[in-house]
Residue, then its C-alpha position, 0 to 999 in steps of 0.5 A: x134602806x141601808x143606801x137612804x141610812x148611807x146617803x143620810x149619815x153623810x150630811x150628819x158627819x159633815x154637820x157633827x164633825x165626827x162620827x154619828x150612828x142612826x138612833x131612829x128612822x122617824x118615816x120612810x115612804x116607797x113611793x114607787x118600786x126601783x126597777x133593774x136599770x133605773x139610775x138612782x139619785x139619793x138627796x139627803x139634807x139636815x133638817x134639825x140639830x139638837x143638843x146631841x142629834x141631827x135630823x136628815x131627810x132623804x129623798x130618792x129619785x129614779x131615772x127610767x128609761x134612758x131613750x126617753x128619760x124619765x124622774x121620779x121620786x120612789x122613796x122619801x125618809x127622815x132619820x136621826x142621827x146622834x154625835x159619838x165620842x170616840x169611845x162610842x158615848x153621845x156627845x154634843x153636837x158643835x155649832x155651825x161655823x159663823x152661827x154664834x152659838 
């Protein structure tokens, strides 16, 4: 679980410009168990920005068995994430470049 809050807290930062902490994790599915050996891929995009948070969905997948090898999806999650100021206060999220606000 900490590894899908990591892998979403990336596009967060990108997308707040500036430091985010996790205020929820609105889903989180384990599809299939991760076994020792598996190589796992994590994807994780926004989904919605607000005022102060933005929304990432996370998806997971494992590579198995590297003779024949085979991807499947084993843990799909949605967190929110909100914009800190440096003194660790929610702050406004900025718009996106090129997007008029």
């Amino acid at each position: 679980m900490a590894q899908v809050d990591i892998a979403g807290s990336i596009p967060a930062t990108r997308r707040a410009r500036g430091r985010v902490a996790t205020v929820a994790v609105n889903a989180f599915y384990f599809k299939q168990p991760i076994t020792v050996g598996d190589i796992v891929s994590f994807y994780a995009q926004v989904t919605r920005v607000g005022t102060t948070s933005i929304t990432v969905d996370v998806q997971v997948f494992a590579t198995r068995n590297p003779a024949a090898p085979m991807v499947v999806k084993v843990t799909e999650a949605t967190l929110t994430y909100v914009g800190l100021n440096t003194d660790g206060s929610k702050r406004p999220i900025p718009p996106e470049p090129g997007i008029p606000a």
